[in-house]
C-alpha positions as CSV (number, residue, x, y, z in Angstrom):
1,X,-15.8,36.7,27.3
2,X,-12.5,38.5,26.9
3,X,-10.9,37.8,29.9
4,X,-12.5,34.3,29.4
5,X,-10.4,33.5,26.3
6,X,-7.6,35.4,27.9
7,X,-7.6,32.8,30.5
8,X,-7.3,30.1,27.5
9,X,-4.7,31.6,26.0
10,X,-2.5,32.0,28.6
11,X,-3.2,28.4,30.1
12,X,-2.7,27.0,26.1
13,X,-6.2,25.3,26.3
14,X,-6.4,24.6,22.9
15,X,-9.8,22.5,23.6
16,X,-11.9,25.6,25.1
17,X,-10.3,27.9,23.0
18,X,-11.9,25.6,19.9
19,X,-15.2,25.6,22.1
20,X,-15.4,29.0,22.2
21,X,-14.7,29.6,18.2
22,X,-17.5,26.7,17.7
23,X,-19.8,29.4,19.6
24,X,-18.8,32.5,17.4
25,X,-19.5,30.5,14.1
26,X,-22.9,29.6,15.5
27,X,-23.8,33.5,15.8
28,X,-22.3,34.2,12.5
29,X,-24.9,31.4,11.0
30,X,-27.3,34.0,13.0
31,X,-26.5,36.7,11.4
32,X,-26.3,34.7,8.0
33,X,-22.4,35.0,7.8
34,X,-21.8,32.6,5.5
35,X,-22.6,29.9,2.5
36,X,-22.7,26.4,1.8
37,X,-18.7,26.3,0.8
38,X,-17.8,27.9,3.9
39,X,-20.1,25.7,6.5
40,X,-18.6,22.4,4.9
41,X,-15.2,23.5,5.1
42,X,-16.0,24.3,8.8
43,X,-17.7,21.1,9.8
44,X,-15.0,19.1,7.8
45,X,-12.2,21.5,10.2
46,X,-14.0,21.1,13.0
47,X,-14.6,17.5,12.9
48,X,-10.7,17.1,12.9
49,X,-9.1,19.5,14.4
50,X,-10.0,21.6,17.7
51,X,-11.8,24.6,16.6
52,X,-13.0,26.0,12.9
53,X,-14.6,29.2,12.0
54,X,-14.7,31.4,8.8
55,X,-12.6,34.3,9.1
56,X,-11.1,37.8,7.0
57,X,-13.6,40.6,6.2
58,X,-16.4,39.0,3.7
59,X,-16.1,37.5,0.4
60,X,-12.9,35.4,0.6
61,X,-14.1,32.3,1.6
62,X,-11.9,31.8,4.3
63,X,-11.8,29.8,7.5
64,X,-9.6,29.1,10.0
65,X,-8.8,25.7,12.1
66,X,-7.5,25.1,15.5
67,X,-4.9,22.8,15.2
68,X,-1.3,21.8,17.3
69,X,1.1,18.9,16.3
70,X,-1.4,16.2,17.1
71,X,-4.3,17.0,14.4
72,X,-2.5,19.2,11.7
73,X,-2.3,16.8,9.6
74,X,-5.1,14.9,9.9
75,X,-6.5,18.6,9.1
76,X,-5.2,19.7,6.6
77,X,-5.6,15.9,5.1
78,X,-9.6,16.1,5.1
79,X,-9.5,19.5,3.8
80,X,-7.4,18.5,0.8
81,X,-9.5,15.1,0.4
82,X,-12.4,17.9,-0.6
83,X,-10.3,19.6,-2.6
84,X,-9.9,22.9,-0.7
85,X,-6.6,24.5,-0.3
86,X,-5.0,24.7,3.0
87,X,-1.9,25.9,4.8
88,X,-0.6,25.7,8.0
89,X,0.9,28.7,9.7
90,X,2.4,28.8,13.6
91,X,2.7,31.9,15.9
92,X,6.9,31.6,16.5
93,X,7.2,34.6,18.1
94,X,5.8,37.5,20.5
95,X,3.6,39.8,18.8
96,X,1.5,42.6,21.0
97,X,2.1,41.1,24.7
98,X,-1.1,41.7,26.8
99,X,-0.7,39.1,28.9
């Protein structure tokens, strides 16, 4: 699976990268990961953007959306419409290179 999403990354493949966090979400609705706040902000994330899934270490109710310059907006849009509060953030610069 690593080397899987490695792959993604490096070939900026935004739609199996947003596959692949659809399919981690589903196991964390396995092992009862979440609540009703969190699974609507994740099917109103994932319906827009490419990717959602609830993220941070328990308790925060926080997710995060995969999103580029062609569905931020509409994004962050239907998460606002619900009254949940968004930002957007970009990666800008090199962090840990494993590539």
């Amino acid at each position: 699976m690593i080397n899987h999403v490695s792959r993604m990354l490096k070939n900026n493949d935004l739609e199996g990268l947003g596959k692949s966090m659809h399919e981690n979400e589903e196991y964390l609705e396995i092992l009862g990961i979440s609540n009703d706040k969190l699974r609507d902000m994740v099917k109103i994330a994932g319906e827009a953007s490419f990717g959602a899934k609830i993220t941070g270490a328990g308790g925060g109710g926080c997710i995060i959306a995969l999103t580029d310059e062609s569905n931020l907006e509409k994004t962050i849009l239907k998460l606002r419409e619900r009254n949940y509060d968004c930002f957007s953030v970009k990666i800008d610069f090199n962090g840990l290179n494993t590539f």
